[in-house]
N, CA, C and O of each residue as an XYZ file, in Angstrom:
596
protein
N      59.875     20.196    -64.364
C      58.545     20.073    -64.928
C      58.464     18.752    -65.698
O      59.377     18.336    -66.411
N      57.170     18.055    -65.476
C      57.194     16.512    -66.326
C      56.509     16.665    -67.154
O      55.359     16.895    -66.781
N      56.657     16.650    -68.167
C      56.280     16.282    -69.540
C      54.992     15.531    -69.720
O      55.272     14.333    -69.665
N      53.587     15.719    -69.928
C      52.642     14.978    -69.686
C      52.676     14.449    -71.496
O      53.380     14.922    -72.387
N      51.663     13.336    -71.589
C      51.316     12.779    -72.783
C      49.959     13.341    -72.867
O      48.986     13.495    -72.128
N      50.379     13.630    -74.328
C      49.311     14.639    -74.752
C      49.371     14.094    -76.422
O      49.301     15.033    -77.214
N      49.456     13.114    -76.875
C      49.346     12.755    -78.491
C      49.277     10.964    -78.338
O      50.302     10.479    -77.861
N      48.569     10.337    -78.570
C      48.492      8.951    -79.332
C      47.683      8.050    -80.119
O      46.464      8.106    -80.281
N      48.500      7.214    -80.587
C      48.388      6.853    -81.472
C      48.555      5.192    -81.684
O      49.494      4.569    -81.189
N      47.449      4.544    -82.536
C      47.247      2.748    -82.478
C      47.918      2.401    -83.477
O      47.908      2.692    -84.673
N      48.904      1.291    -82.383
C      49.952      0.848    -82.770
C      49.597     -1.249    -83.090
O      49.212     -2.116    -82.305
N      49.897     -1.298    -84.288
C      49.837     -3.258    -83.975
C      51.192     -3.562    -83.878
O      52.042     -3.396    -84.753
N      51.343     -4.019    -82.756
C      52.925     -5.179    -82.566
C      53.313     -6.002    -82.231
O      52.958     -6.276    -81.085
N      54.103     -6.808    -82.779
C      54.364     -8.288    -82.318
C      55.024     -8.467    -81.281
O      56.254     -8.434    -81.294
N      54.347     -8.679    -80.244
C      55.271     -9.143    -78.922
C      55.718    -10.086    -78.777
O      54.847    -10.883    -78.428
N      57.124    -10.746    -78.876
C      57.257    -11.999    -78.132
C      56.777    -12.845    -76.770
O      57.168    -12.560    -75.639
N      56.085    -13.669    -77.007
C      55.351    -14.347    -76.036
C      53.763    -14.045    -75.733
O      53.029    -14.701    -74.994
N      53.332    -12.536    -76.727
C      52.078    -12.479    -76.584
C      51.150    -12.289    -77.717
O      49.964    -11.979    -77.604
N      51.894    -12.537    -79.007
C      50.902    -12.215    -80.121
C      51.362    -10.762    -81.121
O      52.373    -10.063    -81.199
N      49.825    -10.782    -81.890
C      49.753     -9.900    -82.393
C      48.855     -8.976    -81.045
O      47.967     -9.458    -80.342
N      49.301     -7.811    -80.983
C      48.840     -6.947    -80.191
C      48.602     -5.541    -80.660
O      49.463     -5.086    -81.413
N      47.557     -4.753    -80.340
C      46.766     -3.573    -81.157
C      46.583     -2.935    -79.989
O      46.355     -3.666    -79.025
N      46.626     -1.533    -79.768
C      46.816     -1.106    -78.674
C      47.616      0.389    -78.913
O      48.570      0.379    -79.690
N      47.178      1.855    -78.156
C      47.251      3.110    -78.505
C      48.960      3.126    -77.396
O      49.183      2.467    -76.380
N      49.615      3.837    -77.903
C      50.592      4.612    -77.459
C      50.692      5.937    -77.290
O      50.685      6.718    -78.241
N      50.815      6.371    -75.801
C      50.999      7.586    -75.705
C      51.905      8.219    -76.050
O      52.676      7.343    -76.442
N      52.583      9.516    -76.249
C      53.169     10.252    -76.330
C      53.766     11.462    -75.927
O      53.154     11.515    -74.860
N      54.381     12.359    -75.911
C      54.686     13.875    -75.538
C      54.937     14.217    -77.426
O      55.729     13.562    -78.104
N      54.029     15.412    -78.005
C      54.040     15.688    -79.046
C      55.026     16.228    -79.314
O      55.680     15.969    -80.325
N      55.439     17.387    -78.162
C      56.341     18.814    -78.088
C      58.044     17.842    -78.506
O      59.014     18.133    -79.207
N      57.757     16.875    -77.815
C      59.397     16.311    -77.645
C      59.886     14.899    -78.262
O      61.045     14.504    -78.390
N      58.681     14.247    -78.609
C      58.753     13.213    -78.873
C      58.074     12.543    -80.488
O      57.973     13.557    -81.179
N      57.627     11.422    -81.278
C      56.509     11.136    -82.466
C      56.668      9.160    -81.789
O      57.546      8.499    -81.235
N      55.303      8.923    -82.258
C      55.537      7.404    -81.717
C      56.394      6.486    -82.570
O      56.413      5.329    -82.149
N      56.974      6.671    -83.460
C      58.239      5.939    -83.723
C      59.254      6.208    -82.978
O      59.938      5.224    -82.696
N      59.585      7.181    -82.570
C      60.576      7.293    -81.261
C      60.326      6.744    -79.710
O      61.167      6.505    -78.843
N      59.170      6.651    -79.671
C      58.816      6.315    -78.618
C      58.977      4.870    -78.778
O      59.754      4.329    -77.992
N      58.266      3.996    -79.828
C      58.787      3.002    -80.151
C      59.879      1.934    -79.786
O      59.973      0.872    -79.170
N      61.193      3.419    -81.014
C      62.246      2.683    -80.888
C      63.041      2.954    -79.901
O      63.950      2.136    -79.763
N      63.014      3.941    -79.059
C      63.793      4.909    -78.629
C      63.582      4.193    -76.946
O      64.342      3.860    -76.037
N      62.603      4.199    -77.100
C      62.552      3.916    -75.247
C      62.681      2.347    -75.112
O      62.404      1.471    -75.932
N      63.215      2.251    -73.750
C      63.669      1.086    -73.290
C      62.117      0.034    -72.833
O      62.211     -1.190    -72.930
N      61.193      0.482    -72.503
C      59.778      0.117    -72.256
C      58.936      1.501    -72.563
O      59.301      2.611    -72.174
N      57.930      1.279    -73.210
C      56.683      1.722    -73.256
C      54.983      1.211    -72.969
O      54.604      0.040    -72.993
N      54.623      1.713    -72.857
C      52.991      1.526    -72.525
C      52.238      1.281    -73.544
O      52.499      2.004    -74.505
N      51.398      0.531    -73.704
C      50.268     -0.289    -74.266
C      48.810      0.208    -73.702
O      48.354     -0.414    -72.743
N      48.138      1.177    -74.188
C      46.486      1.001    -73.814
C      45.611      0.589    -74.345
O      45.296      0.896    -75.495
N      44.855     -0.420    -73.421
C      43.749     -1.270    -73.819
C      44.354     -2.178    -74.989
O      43.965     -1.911    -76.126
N      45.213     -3.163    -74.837
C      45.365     -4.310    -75.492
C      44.823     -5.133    -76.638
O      43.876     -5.813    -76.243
N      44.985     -5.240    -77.410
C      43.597     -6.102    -78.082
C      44.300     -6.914    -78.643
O      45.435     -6.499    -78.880
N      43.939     -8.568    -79.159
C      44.633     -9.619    -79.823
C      44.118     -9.213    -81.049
O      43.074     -8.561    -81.053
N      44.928     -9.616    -82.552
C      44.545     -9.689    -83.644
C      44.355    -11.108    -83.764
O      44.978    -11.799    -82.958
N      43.639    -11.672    -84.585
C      43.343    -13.219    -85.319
C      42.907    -12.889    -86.370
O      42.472    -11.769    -86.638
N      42.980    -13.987    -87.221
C      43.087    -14.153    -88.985
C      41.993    -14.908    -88.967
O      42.266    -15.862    -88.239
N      40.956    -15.006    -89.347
C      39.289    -15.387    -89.624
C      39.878    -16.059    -91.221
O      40.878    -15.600    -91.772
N      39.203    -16.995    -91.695
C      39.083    -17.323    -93.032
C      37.757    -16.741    -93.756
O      37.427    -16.234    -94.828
N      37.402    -16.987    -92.963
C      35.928    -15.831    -93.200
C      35.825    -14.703    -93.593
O      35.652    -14.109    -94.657
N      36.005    -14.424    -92.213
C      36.001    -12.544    -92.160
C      36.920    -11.956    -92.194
O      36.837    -10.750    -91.957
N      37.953    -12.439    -92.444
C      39.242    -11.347    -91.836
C      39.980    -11.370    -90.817
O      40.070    -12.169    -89.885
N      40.479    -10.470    -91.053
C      41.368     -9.862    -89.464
C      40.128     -9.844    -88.276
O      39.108     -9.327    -88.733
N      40.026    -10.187    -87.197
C      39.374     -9.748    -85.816
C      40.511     -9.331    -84.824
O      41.644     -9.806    -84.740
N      39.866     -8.207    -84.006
C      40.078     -7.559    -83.076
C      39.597     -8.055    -81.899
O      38.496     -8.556    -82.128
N      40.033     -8.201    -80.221
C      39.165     -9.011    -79.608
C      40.285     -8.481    -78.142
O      41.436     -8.757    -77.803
N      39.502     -7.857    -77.752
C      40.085     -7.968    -76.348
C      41.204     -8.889    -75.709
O      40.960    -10.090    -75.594
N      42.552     -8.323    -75.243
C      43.311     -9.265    -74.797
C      42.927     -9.654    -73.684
O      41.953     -9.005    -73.304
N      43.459    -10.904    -72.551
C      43.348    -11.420    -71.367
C      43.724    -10.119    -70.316
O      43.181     -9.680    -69.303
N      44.984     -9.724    -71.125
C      45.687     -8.467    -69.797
C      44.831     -7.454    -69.671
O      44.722     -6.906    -68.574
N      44.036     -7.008    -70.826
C      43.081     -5.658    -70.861
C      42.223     -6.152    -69.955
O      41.842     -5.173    -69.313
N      41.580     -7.351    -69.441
C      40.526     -7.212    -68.433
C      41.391     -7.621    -67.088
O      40.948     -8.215    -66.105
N      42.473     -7.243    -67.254
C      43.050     -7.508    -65.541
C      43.769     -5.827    -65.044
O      44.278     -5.555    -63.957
N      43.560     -4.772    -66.419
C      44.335     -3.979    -65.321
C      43.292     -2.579    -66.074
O      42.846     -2.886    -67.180
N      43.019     -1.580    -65.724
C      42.111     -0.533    -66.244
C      43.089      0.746    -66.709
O      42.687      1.890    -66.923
N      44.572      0.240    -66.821
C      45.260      1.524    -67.607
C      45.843      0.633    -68.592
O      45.074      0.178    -69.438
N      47.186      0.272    -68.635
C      48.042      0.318    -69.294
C      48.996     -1.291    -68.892
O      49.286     -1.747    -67.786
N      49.296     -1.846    -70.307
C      50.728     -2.685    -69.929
C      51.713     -2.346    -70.261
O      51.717     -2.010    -71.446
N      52.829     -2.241    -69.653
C      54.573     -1.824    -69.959
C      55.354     -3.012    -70.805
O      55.744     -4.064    -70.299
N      55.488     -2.676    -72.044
C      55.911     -3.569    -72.612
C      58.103     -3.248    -73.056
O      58.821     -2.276    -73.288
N      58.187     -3.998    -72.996
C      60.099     -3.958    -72.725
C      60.166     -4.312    -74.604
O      59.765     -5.316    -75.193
N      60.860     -3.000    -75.196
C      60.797     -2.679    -75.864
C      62.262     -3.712    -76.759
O      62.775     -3.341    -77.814
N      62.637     -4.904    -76.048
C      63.425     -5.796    -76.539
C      62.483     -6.620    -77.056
O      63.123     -7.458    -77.690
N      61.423     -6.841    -77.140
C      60.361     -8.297    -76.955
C      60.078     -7.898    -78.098
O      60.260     -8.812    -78.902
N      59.590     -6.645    -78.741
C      58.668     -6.836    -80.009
C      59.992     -7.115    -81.034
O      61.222     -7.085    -81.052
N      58.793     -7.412    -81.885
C      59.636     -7.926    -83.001
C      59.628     -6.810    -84.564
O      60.383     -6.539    -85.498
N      57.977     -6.375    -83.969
C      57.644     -5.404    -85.803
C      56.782     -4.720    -85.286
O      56.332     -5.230    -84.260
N      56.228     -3.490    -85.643
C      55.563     -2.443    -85.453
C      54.824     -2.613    -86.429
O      54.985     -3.566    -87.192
N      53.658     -1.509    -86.616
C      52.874     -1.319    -87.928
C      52.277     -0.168    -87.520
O      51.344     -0.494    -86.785
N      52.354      1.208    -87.644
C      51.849      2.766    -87.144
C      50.348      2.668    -87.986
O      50.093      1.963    -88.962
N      49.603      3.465    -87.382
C      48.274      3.607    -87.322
C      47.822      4.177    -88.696
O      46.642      4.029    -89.014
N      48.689      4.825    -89.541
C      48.403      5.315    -90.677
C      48.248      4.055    -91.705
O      47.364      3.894    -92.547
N      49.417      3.159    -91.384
C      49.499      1.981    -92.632
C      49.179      0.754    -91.768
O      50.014     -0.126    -91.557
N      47.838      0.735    -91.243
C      46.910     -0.246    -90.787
C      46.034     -0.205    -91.722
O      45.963      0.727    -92.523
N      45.335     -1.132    -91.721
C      44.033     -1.736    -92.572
C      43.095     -1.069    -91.334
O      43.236     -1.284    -90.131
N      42.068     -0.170    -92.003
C      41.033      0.773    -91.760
C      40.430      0.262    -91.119
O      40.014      0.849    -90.119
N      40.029     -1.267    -91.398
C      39.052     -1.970    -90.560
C      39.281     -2.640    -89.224
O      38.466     -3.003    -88.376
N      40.502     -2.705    -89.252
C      41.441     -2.949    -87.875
C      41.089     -1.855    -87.102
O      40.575     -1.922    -85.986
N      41.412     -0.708    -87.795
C      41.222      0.754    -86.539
C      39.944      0.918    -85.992
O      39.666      1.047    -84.800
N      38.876      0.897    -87.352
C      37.618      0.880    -87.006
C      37.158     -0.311    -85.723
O      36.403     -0.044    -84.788
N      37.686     -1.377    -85.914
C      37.230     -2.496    -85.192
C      37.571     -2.479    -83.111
O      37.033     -2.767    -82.042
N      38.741     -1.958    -83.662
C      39.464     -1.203    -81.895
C      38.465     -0.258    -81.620
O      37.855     -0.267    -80.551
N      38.224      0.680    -82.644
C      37.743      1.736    -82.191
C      36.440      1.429    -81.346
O      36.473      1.561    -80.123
N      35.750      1.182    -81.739
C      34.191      0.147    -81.623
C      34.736     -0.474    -80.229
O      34.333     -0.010    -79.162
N      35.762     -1.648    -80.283
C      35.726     -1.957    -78.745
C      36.038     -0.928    -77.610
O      35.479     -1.009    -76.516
N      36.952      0.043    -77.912
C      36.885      1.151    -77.053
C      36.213      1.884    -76.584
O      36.498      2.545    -75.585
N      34.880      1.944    -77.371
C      33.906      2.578    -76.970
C      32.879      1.768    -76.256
O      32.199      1.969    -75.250
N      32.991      0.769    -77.122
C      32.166     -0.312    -76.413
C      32.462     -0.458    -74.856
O      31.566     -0.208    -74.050
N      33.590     -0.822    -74.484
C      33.625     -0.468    -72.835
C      34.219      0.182    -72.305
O      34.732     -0.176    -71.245
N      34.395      1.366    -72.797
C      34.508      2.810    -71.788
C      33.063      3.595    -71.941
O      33.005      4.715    -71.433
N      31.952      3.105    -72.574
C      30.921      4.196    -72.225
C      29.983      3.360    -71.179
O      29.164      4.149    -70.709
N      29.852      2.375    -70.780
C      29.324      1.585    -69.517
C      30.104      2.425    -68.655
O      29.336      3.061    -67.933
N      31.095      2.648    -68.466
C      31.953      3.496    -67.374
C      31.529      4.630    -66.947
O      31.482      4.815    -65.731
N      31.073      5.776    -67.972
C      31.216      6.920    -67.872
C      29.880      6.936    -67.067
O      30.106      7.280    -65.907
N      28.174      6.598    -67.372
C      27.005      7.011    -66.223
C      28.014      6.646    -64.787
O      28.221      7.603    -64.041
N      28.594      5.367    -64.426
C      28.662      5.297    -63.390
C      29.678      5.926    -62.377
O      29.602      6.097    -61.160
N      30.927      6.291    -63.544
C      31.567      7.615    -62.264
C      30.590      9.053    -62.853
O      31.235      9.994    -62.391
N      29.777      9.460    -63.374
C      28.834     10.510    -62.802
C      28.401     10.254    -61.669
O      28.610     10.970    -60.689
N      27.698      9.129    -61.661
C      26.302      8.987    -60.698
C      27.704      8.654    -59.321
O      27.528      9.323    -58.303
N      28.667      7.932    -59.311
C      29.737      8.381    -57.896
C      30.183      9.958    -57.879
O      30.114     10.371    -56.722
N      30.432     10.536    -58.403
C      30.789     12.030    -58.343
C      29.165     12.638    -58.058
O      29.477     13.497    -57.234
N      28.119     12.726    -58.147
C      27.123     13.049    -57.618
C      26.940     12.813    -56.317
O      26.813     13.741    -55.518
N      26.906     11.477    -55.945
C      26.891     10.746    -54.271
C      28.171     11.431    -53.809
O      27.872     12.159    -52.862
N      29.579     11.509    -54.106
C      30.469     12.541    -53.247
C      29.860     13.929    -53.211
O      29.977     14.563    -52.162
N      29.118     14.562    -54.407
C      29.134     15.541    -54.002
C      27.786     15.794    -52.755
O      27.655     16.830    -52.103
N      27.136     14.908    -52.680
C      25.792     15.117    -51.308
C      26.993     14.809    -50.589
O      27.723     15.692    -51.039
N      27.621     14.235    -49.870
C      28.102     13.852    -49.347
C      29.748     14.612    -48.548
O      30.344     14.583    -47.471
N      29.871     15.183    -49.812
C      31.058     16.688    -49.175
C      30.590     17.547    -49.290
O      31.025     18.406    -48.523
N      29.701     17.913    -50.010
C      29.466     19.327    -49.573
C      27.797     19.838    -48.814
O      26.753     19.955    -49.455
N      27.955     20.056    -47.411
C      26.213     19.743    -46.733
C      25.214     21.113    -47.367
O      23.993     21.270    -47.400
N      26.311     21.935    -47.809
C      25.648     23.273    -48.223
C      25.186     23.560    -49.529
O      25.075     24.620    -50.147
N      24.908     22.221    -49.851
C      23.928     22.237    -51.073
C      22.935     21.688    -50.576
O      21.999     21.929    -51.339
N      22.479     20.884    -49.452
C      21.719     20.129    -49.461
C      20.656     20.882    -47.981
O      21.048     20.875    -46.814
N      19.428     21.414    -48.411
C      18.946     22.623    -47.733
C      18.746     21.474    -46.246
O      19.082     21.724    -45.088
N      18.163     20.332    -46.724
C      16.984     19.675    -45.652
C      18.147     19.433    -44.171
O      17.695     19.149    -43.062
N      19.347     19.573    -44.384
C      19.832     18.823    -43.264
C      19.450     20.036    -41.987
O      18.658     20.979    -41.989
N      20.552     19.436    -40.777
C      20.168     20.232    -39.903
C      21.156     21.222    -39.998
O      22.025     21.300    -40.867
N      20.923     22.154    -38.818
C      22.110     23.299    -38.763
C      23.247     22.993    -37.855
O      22.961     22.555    -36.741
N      24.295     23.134    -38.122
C      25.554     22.917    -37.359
C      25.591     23.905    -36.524
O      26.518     23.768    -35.725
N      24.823     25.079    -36.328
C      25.453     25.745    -35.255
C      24.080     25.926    -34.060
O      23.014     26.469    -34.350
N      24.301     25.532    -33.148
C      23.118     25.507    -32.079
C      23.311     26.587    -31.236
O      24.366     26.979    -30.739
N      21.897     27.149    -31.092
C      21.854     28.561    -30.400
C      21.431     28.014    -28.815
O      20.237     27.768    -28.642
N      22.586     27.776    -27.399
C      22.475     27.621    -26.650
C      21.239     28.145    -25.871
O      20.602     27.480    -25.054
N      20.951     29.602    -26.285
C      20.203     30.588    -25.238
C      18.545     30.001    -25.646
O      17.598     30.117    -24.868
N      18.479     29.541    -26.639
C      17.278     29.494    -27.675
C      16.456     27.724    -27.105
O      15.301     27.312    -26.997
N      17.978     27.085    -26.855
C      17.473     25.584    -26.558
C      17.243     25.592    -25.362
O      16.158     25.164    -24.968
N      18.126     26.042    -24.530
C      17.455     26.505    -22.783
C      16.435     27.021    -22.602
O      15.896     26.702    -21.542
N      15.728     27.966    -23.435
C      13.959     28.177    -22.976
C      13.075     27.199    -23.541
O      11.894     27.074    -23.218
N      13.776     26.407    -24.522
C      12.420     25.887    -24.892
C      12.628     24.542    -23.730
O      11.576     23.931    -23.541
N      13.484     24.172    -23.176
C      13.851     22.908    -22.283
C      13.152     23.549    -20.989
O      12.555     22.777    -20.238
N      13.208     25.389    -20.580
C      12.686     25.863    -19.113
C      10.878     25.797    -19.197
O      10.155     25.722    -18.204
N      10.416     25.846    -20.583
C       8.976     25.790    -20.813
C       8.315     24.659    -20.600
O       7.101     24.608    -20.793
């Protein structure tokens, strides 16, 4: 039996060669906590990426990484490369808030449009919802008189 991920949690970490990086880690709750996952595994997964930058202005910004618009799950990151962690509890609020916001920001453009594809499959597999079509079963005896008339 495989162990599905069922707990995570936004992680900021320093990758060698890619930054500051912000980004949820999955988990298995039953067997695992994301500091183990962390330290423990040889590579782990990264969802939805995001760069941090230092504003003089404003702050910290959050901002979509390059890799988040090239793949729609996850990057595997080799758990030799980072350098420092920072768990989601002892983040600055406005960091979380700020991910959070982009996450929603483009996963809800997503969601009308696999409805409206799961609607078109369903005309489309199943004919017995859809009254107007024709009938699949042809009554031989029925089409021969009206062809002898």
């Amino acid at each position: 039996m495989k162990l599905k991920q069922n707990a995570q949690e936004i992680v900021l970490l320093s990758i060698e060669g890619l930054g500051l990086i912000l980004g949820e880690i999955r988990y298995n709750r039953q067997t695992e906590t994301a500091i183990f996952a962390l330290e423990k595994a040889a590579f782990f997964d990264v969802y939805f990426p995001c760069t941090v930058i230092y504003d003089q202005q404003k702050g910290p910004l959050v901002h979509p990484h390059i890799l988040a618009a090239m793949t729609t799950s996850s990057i595997r990151v080799q758990r030799q490369k980072v350098a420092c962690y920072i768990i989601e509890k002892d983040l600055n609020p406005m960091i979380v808030r700020q991910y959070q916001d982009l996450l929603h920001a483009v996963l809800a453009p997503m969601e009308p449009i696999q409805e409206e594809t799961q609607l078109h499959e369903k005309e489309h597999l199943s004919p017995k919802t859809n009254k107007k079509e024709a009938k699949r079963i042809i009554d031989l005896t029925k089409l021969r008189e009206k062809i002898d008339k």
